[in-house]
C-alpha positions as CSV (number, residue, x, y, z in Angstrom):
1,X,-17.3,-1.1,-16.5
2,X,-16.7,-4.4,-16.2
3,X,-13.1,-4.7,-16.6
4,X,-12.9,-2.3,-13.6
5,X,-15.1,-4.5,-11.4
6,X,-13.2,-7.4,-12.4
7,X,-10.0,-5.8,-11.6
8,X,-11.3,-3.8,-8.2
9,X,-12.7,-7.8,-7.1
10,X,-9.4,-9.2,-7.8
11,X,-7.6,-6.5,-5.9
12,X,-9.5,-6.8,-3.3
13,X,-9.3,-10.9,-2.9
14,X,-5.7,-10.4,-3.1
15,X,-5.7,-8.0,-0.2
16,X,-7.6,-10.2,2.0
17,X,-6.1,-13.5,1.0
18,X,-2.3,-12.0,1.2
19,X,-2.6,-8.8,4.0
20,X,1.1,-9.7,5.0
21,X,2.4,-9.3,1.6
22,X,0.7,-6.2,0.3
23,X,2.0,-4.7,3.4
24,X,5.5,-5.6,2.7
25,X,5.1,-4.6,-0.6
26,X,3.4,-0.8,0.5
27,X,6.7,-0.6,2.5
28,X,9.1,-1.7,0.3
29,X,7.4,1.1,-1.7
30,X,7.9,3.2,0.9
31,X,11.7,2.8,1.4
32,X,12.3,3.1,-2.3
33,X,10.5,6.6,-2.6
34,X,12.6,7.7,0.9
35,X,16.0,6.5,-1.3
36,X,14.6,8.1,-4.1
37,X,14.1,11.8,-2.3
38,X,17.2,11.7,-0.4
39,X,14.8,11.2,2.8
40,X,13.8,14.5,2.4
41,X,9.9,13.8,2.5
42,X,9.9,11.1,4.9
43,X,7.4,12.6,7.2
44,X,5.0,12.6,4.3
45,X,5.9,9.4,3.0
46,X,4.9,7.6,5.9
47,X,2.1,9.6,5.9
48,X,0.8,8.2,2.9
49,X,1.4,4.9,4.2
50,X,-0.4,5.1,6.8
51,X,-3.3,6.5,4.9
52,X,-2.9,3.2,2.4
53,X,-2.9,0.5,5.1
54,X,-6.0,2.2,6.7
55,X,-7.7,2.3,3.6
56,X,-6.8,-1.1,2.8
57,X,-7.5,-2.6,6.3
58,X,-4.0,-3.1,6.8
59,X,-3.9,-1.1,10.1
60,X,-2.4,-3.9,12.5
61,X,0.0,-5.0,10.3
């Protein structure tokens, strides 16, 4: 699996070098699936954020 690896390391590196902007970008993803659903499922939504930035280490941000 080394494409995978490759890919998972580069993900990773650009996690810790860039925190701020994956952030943003998890948000902005966010705000476009709220639009998306009417806001319907924005309880959920942030949910899942949440979960992502944990999992990512993005907690403070």
């Amino acid at each position: 699996m080394g494409f995978l690896d490759d890919a998972l390391d580069k993900a990773k590196d650009a996690i810790a070098d860039h925190p701020d902007q994956v952030s943003e970008a998890l948000d902005k993803a966010g705000e476009f699936a709220s639009d998306k659903t009417g806001g319907k499922f924005d309880g959920q939504i942030e949910g899942g954020l949440d979960k992502a930035k944990d999992a990512l280490g993005l907690d403070g941000r």
